[in-house]
TORMI-248372 format. One record per atom (N, C-alpha, C): z, x negated, y negated. Coordinates in steps of 0.2 Angstrom, whole numbers, plus 5000, padded with zeros to 4 digits. Atoms other than C-alpha are relative to their C-alpha. Example, Ala and Ser with C-alpha at 12.3 -4.5 7.8 and 13.67 -1.06 7.14 Angstrom:
! residues 2
500049965006
503949385022
500049964994
499950045006
503649325005
500350044995
END
This chain:
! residues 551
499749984993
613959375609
499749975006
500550024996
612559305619
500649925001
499950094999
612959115617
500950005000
499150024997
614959145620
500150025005
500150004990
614759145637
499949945002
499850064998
614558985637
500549964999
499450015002
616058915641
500249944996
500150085006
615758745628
500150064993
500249945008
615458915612
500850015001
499349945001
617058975605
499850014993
500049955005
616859105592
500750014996
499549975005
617959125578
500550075001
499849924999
619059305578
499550044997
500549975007
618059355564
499250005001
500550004997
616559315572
499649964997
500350045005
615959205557
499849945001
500250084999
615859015564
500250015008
500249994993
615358955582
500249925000
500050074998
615958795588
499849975007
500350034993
615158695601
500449925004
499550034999
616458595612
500349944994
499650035006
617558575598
499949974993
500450055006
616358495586
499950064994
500249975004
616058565568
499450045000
500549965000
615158725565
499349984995
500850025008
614158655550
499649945004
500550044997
613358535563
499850025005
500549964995
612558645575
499350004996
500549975003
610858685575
499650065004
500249944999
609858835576
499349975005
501050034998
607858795585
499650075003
500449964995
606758945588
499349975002
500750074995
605258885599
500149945000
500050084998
605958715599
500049984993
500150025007
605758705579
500450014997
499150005002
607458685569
499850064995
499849955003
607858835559
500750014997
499150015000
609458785552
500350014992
499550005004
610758795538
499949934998
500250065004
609858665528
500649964994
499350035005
611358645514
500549995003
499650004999
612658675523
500850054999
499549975005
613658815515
500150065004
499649974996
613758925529
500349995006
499650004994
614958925544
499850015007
500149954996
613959005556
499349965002
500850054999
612358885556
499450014999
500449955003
611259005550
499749994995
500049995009
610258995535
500350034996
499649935004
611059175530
500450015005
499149984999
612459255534
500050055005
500249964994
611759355549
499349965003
500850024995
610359295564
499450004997
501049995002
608659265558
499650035003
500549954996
608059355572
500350045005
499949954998
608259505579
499949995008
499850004993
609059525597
499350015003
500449954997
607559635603
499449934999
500550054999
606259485599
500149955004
499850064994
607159355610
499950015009
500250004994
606759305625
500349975004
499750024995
607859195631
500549944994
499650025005
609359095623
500449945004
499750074995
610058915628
500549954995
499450055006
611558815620
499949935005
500150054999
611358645622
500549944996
499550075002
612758485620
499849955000
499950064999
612358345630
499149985004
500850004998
610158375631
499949915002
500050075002
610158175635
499149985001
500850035002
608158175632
499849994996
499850045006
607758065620
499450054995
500149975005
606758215610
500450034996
499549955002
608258315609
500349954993
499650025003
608858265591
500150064995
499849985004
609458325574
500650064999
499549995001
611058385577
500650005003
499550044996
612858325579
500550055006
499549974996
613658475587
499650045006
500549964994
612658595598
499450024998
500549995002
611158655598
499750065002
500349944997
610458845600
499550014998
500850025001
608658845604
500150095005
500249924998
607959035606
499249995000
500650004998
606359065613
499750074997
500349925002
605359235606
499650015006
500449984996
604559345615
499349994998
500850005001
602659345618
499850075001
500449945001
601259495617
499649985009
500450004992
600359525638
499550044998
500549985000
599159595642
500050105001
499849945002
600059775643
500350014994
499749995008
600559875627
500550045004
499049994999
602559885627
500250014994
499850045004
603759895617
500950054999
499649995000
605459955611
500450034996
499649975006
606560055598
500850025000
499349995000
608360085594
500550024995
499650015005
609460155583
500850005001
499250024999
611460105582
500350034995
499449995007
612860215571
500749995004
499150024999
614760125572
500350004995
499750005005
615860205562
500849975005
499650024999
617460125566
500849984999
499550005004
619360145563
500550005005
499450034996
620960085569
500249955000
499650085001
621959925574
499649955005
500150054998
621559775580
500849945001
499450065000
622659615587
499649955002
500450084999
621959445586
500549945007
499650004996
622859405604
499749935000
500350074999
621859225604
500349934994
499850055002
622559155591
500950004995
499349995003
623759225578
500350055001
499449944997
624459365586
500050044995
499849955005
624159475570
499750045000
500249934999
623759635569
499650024992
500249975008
622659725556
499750075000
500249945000
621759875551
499449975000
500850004999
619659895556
500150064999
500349945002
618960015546
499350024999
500650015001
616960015545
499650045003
500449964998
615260095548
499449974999
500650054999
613859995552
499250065005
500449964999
612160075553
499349935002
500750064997
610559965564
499650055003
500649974999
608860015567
499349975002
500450064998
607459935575
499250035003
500450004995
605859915584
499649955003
500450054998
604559805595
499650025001
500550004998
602859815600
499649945001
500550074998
601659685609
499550035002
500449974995
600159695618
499549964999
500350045002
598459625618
499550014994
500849985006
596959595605
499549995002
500350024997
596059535616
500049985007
499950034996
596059535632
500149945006
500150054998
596659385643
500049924996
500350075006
596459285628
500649984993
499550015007
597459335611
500450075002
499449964999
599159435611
500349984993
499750025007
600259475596
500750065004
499049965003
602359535594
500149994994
499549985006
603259615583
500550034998
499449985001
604759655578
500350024995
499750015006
605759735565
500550045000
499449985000
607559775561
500550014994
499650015006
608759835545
500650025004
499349984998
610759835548
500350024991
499449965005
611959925537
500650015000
499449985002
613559905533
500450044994
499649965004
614860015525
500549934998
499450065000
616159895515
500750055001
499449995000
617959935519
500350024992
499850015009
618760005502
500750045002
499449964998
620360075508
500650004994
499749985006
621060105490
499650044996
500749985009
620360205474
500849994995
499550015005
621160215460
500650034996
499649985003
622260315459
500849975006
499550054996
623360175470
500249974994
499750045005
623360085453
500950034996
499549985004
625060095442
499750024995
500549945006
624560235428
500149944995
500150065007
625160105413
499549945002
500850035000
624059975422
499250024998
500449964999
622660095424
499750024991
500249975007
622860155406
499949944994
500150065004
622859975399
499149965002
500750035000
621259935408
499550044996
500449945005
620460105399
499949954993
499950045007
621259995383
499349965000
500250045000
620259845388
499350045001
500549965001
618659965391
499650014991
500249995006
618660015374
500249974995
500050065003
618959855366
499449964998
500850054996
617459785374
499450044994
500349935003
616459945367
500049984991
500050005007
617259945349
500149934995
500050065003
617659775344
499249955003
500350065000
616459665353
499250055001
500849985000
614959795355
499650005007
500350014991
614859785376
500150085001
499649944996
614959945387
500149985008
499550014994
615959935403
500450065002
499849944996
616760045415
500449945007
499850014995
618060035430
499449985009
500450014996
617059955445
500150055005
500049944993
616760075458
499949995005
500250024991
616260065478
499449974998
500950055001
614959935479
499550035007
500849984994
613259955489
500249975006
499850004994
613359945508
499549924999
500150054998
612959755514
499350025005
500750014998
611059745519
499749945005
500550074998
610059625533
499250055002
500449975000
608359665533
499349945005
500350054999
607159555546
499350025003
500550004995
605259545553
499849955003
500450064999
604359455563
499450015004
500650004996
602559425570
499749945004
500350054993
601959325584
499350015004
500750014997
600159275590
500049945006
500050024994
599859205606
499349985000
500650004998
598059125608
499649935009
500150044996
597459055625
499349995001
500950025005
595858965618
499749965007
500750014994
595158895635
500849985007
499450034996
596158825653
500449974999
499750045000
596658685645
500450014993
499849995007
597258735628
500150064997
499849925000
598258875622
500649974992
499550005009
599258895602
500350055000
499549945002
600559015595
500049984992
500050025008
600859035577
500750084999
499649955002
602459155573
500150014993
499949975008
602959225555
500850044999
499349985001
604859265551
500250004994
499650005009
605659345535
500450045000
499549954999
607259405532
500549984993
499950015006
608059465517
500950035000
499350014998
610059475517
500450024991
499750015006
611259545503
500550045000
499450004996
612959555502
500550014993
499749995005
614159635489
500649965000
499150005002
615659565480
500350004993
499749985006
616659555465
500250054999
499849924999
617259745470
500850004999
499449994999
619059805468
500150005009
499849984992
620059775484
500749974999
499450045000
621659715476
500450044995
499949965005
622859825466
500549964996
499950065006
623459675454
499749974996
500750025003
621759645449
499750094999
500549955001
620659785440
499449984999
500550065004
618959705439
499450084997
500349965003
617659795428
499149995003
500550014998
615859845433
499649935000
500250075003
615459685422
499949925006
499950064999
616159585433
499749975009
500149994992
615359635451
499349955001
500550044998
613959515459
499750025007
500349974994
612859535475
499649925003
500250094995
612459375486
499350015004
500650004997
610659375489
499749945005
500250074997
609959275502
499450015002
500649984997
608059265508
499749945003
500150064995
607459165523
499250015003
500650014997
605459135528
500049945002
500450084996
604659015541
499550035001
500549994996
603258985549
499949945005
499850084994
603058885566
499250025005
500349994998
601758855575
499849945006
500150014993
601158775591
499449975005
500750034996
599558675600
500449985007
500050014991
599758645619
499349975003
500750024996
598458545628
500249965005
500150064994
598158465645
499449984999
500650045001
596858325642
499849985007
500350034992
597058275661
500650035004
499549974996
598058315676
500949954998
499650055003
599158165669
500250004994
499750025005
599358185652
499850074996
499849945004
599858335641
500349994992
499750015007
600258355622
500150064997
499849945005
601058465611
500149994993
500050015008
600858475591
500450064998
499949935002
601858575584
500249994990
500150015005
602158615565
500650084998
499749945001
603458735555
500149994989
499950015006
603858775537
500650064998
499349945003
605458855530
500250004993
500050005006
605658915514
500750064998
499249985002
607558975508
500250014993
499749995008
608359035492
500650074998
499249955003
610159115488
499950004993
499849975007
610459195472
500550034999
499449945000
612059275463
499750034995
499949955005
611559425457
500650044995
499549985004
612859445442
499750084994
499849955004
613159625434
499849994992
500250025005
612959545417
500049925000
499950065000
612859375411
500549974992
499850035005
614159365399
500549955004
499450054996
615659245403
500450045002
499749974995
617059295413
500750034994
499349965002
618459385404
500750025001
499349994994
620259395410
500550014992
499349995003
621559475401
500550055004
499349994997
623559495405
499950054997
499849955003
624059665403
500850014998
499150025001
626059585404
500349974994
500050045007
626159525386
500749955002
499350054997
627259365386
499949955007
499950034995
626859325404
499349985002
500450034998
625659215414
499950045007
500049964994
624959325428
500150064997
499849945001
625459475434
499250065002
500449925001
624459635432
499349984995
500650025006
622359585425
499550035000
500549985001
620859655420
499649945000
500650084998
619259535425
499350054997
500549985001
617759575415
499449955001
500450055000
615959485413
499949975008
500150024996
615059385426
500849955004
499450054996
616259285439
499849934996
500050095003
616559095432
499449955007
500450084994
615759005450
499250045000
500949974999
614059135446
499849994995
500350005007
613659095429
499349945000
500750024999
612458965436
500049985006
499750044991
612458965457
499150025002
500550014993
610658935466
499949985002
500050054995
610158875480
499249995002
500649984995
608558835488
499849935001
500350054998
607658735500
499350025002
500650004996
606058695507
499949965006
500050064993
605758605525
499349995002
500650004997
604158555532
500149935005
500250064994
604058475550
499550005004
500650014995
602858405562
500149945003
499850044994
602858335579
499550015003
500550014995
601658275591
500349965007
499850004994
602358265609
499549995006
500650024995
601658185623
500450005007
499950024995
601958195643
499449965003
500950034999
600958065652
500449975009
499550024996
601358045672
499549945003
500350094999
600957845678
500350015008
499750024991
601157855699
500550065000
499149954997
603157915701
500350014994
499550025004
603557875684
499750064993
500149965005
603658025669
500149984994
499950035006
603357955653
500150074996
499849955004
604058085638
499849974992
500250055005
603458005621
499850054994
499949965005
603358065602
500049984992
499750035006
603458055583
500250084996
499849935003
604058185571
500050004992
499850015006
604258195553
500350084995
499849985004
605258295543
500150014993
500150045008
605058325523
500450074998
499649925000
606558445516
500149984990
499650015009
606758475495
500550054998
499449965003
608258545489
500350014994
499649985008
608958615474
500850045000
499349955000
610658685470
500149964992
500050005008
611058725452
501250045003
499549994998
612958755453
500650004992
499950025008
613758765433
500650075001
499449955004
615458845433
500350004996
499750005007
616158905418
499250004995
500749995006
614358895410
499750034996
500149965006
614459045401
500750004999
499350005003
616159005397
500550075004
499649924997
617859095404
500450004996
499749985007
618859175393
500750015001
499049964998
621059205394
500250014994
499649975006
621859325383
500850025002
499349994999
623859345383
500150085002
500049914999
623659545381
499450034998
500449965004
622659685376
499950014991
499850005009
623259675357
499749945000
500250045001
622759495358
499450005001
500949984997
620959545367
499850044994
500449965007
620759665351
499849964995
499850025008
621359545337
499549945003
500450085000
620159395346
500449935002
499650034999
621559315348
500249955009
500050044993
621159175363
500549945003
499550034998
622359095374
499749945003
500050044998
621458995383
499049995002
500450004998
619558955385
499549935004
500150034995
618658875399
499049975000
500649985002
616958795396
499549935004
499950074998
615958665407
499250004999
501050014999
613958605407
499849945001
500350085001
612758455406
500350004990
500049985007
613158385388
499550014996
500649975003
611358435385
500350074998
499949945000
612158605384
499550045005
500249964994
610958645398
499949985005
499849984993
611158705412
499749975006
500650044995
609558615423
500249934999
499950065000
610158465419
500649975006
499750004994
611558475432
500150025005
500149984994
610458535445
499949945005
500150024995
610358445462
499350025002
500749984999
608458435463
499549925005
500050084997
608058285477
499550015007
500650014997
606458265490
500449955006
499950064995
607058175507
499650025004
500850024997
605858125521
500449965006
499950034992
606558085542
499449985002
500550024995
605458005553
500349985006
499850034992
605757995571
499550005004
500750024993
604757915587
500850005004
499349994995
605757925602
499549995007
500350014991
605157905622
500550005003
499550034994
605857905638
499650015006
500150004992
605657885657
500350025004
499549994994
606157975673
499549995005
500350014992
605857905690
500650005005
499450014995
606757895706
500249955002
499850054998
607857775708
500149985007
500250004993
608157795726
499950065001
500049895000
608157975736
500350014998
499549955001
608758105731
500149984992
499450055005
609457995713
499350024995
500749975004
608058055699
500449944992
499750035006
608457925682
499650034995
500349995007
608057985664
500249944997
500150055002
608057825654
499750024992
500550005004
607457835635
500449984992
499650035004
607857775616
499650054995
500449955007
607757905599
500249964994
499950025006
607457805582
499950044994
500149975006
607757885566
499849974991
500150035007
607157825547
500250054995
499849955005
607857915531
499949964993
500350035010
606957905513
500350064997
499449975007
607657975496
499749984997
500549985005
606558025482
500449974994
499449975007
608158015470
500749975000
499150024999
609857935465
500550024995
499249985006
611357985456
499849944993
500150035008
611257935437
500749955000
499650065001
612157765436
500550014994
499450015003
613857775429
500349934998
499650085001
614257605420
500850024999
499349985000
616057665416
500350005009
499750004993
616357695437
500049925001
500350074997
615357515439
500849964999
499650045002
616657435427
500850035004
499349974996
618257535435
500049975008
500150024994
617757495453
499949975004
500450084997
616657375455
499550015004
500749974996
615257465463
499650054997
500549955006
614057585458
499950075004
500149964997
613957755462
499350045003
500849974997
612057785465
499750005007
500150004993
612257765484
499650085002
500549954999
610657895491
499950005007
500349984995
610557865507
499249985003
500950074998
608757775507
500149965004
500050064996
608457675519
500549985008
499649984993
609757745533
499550005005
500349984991
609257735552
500450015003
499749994996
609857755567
499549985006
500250024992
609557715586
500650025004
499749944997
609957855597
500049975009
500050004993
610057775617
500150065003
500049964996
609857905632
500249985007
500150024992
610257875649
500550065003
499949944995
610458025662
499950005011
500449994994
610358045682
500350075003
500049954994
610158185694
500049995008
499950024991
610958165713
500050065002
499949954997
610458295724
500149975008
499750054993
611558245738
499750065003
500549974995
610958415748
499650044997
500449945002
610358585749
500550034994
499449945002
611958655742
500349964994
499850045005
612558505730
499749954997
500350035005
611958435715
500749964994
499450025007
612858295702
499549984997
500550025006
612058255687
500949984997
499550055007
612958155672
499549984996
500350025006
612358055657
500549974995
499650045009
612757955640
499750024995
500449975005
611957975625
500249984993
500050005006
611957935606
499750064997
500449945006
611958115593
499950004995
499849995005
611758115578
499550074994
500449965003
611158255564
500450064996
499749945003
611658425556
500549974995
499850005004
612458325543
499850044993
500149975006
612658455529
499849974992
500050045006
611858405511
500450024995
499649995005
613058505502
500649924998
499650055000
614258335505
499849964997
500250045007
612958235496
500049994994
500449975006
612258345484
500649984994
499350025006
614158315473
499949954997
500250065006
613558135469
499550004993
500449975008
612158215458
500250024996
499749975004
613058345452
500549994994
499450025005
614558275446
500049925000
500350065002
613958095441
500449974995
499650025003
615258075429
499749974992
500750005008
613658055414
500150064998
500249945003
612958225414
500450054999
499749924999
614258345416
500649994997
499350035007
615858355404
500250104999
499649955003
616958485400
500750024994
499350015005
618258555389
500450085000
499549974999
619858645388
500150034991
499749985009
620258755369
500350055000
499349925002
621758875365
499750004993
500050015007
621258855348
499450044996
500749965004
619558965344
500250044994
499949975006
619259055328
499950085002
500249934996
619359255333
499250024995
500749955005
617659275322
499549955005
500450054995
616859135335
500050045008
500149974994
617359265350
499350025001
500549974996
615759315359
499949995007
500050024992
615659325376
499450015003
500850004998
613759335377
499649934997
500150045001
613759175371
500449964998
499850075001
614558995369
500449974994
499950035008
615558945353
499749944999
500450075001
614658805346
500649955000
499250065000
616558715344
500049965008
500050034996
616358705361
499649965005
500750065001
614558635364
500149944997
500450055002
614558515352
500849945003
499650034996
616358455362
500049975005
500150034992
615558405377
499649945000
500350055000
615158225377
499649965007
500450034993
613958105389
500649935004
499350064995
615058005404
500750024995
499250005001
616758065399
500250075006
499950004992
616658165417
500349995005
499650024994
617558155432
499349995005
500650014998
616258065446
500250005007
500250004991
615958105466
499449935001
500550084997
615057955475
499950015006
500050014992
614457915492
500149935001
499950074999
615157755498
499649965003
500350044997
614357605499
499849995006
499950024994
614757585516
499950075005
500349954999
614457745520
499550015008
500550034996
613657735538
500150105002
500349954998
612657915545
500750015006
499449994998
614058005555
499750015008
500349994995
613658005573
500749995006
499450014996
614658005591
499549955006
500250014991
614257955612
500450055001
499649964994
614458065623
499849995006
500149994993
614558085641
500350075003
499949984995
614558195655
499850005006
500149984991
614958235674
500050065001
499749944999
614658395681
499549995007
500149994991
614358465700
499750064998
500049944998
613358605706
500050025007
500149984993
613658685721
499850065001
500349934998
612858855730
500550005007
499649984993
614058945740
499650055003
500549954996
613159045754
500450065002
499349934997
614259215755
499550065000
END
C-alpha cells in the first residue's frame, strides 16, 4: 500500500505482484538498510523472499522506491528497487501496540482491469507490537518489533454441495484404501488459517564522535495451506492436503566511520538464510481415481501426497559485504567501493517421485487394476541426485564523481563493474553435444558486466530544479531460470510412462521395482543455457522537473 503511491508502482488486483515502471516483478529488489533482502530463487511474484513482507509496517521507518538511482553504487537489480529503512531505539522509551480483526464479505469489481466481479469472503486477524529505548544512555539503543497475521481461508462450500453418488463413491474409495491397501483416510476438511509470524531486534551503538554501528536481527516464519477442497468436481482426501512452509532469517549489520572531515567509510555485512518446505499429509504417491467408469475425467477422488510435493525444497544462503568509501578532494565528491556477494542454492524439485497413480473407477481401484502410472527420478532412483546444489560468488568495485560543472549544474559521473564465478556446471550431455553441436554445461562463470552512470542536477532557481541522467541496470535475475539446466540435464533424470502394472505390485507407499529398474541414464529431455547467452540488462534515461508553487 505504501510503495503504490508511487506513480512508476502498479500493483496487481490481487495485490500479489508489484511492477516497477513496467519491468518484471521477479526483478525488483527488496534492501533493508541498504542490504538486499530479496527473492533469491525467484519463485515469487511479489520480490519477497516469502509470500508476505519480511517486516512488520510498525518497525519501518521510512520507505523509498527507486528506478533510475544513476549512482554507480546503486546495483543488483534490473527492475526497481525498495530500500526500507528500520527504525532505531532513542534515548526515550517508546513504543507501540495494535490489534486488527477484518472479517469481510461481499463483492468486489476489478474496475482497473477486467471488469469482473467476484465474491470477497475473509477474516484476517493481526497483532503486534514495538518497543525502543535506551541501554545506555547516549550511547547504546535497542528496537523491537513483533507481529503474527492470521488469515481465515475462504471455504464457501461443504459437502453437502457434493452430488450424493459422488459423495458416496468417494466414501467407496475411503474404504478401499482402508481394506484392500491397509491406508486410513477421510474426506479433507477446512484447512488451518494461513499464518505470517515475524521478529525483529535492532541495536544501535554510538561507540565514540567519530564511529557509530548497528546490527539488526530479523526472522519470519510464514505458512500457507493448500490441497483443501474448493472445487465440487474434485473430492480430494485428507491424504492429499500440503502446507507451504516458508522461513526467512538475516542478519545485517553496519560500521560508520569519519577518519577525517574529508573522508568517510562504511562497512557493511549481512547474511540471509531461507528454506521453503512442502509439508505433505502423507508421503505416499498421488492417487487419482475416476468415479465415471468408462470415461476420461469428469467427477475424481485425489488421494496421497500431490505429484509437484513429493520432492519440492528450497533453500538458500546469502552472505554479503561492502566497504564504502566517501572522500571529498577540493569541489569534487569522490563515492567509491567494492562488494562481494557469495549466494548457495539448493532446490530439490522431483515430480512424480513417489509415483502418481490413474485408476479408471472405483472397481478398478479395488481389483488393483491401474490405468495409467506416472513415475519420474535420477536413474539412481534417488532423489538427491536431481538436486540443484551450486555455490556462486559476485564481485563488484564501482566509483563515481560529483562536481559542479558550472552554477547551479552539479555532475555525477561514475562506472559499476561486476564479476560472476560458478562453483558448478550441468553434467555434460554427449548425446545434446552430438545433436547440436554445442554442449550444454553453459554456467555462467566468468560473466561481467560494466555498468556506466552519468546524471545532472540544474537548479535554474529557488522554485525550479531539472535533473536527468543515463545509466546502465542490470540484476534481480532469478536463478530459478538457470537452476533447469542442472536439473533437467538430460543424463540424470529419466522417466517412464506404464498402463501395464501387475495389481499384486500396487503400493502406493512405495515405487514398483518395474518401474525403477525402467529408468535409464541420458534417455531425458535437456534444458540448457545458451552459449551466447549474455547477462540480461537495459539503459535507461530520465528527465524530470521540480517546481515549488507558492499558494
Amino acid at each position: 500500500d505504501i510503495v503504490r503511491s508511487n506513480p512508476l508502482a502498479v500493483v496487481s488486483p490481487d495485490g500479489t505482484e508489484l511492477s516497477i515502471a513496467g519491468t518484471n516483478p521477479k526483478y525488483n529488489a527488496l534492501t533493508v538498510d541498504g542490504v538486499g533482502i530479496n527473492d533469491t530463487f525467484g519463485l515469487q511474484s511479489n520480490g519477497y523472499p516469502t509470500s508476505r513482507p519480511p517486516i512488520s509496517l510498525d518497525a519501518i521507518n521510512q520507505v523509498s522506491v527507486e528506478y533510475t538511482p544513476f549512482t554507480a553504487r546503486a546495483g543488483k537489480f534490473g527492475g526497481g528497487n525498495i530500500n526500507v529503512v528500520t527504525k532505531s531505539g532513542t534515548n526515550e522509551f517508546s513504543g507501540t501496540a495494535f490489534y486488527e480483526n477484518v472479517p469481510m464479505a461481499g463483492d468486489a469489481e476489478d474496475t482497473r482491469f477486467s471488469g469482473r466481479e467476484f465474491d470477497v469472503e475473509n477474516e484476517e486477524e493481526s497483532y503486534g507490537f514495538t518497543l525502543g529505548g535506551p541501554l545506555i544512555k547516549d550511547e547504546l539503543f535497542f528496537f523491537g518489533s513483533y507481529e503474527k497475521w492470521e488469515e481465515e481461508i475462504a471455504l464457501d462450500f461443504t459437502p453437502d454441495l457434493y452430488n450424493a453418488d459422488f459423495l458416496a463413491e468417494a466414501n467407496r474409495v475411503i474404504q478401499v484404501l482402508n481394506n484392500t491397501y491397509g491406508l486410513q483416510d477421510s474426506i479433507g476438511g477446512a484447512p488451518v488459517p494461513d499464518e505470517d509470524e515475524k521478529i525483529l531486534v535492532k541495536l544501535d551503538w554510538n561507540i565514540n564522535n567519530d564511529h557509530r554501528a548497528d546490527f539488526t536481527y530479523s526472522k519470519q516464519e510464514n505458512t500457507s495451506a493448500r490441497g483443501y477442497n474448493d472445487d465440487v468436481d474434485t473430492i480430494r482426501l485428507a491424504s492429499n492436503a500440503w502446507t507451504l512452509a516458508q522461513d526467512n532469517t538475516f542478519y545485517t549489520g553496519h560500521l560508520y566511520s569519519d577518519w577525517t572531515a574529508d573522508f568517510q567509510t562504511e562497512f557493511s555485512f549481512s547474511y540471509k538464510e531461507f528454506e521453503q518446505a512442502s509439508l505433505t499429509a502423507t508421503n505416499w504417491g498421488e492417487i487419482n481415481v475416476d468415479t465415471i467408469p468408462g470415461e476420461d475425467g469428469g467427477l475424481g477422488v485425489v488421494a496421497g501426497a500431490d505429484e509437484n510435493r513429493h520432492a519440492n525444497v528450497l533453500a538458500n544462503e546469502v552472505w554479503n559485504f561492502g566497504l564504502h568509501a566517501t572522500y571529498l578532494a577540493g569541489d569534487i565528491e569522490y563515492r567509491f567501493g567494492v562488494e562481494m556477494e557469495d549466494t548457495w542454492n539448493y532446490n530439490l524439485y522431483g515430480r512424480d517421485s513417489n509415483g502418481t497413480w490413474g485408476f479408471d473407477d472405483v472397481d478398478a481401484f479395488e481389483a488393483g487394476e491401474v490405468a495409467e502410472f506416472e513415475y519420474s527420478n535420477a536413474y539412481t532412483n534417488n532423489k538427491q541426485d536431481i538436486a540443484y546444489d551450486v555455490d556462486s560468488t559476485v564481485y563488484s568495485i564501482y566509483g563515481d564523481a560529483t562536481f559542479e560543472l558550472v552554477e547551479d549544474v552539479m555532475i555525477t559521473a561514475g562506472l559499476r563493474y561486476e564479476y560472476l564465478t560458478v562453483d558448478d556446471s550441468p553434467q555434460l550431455n554427449e548425446n545434446f553435444v552430438d545433436t547440436y553441436g554445442f554442449s550444454n554445461t553453459e554456467n555462467l562463470d566468468g560473466f561481467d558486466i560494466i555498468m556506466p552512470r552519468l546524471s545532472f542536477d540544474w537548479t535554474v532557481n529557488e522554485d525550479l530544479t531539472v535533473r536527468g541522467g543515463v545509466g546502465r541496470f542490470y540484476g534481480g535475475m532469478p536463478l530459478v531460470w538457470i537452476s533447469n539446466a542442472y536439473t533437467t540435464d538430460g543424463v540424470t533424470k529419466d522417466s517412464v510412462y506404464l498402463t501395464d502394472i501387475d495389481p499384486s505390485d500396487v503400493s502406493f507407499t512405495s515405487v514398483p521395482q518395474v518401474a525403477q529398474d525402467a529408468l535409464m541414464q541420458g534417455a531425458g529431455s535437456t534444458n540448457y543455457t545458451d552459449p551466447n547467452f549474455e547477462l540480461p540488462n537495459d539503459w535507461r534515461a530520465q528527465l524530470a522537473a521540480d517546481y515549488y508553487f507558492d499558494i
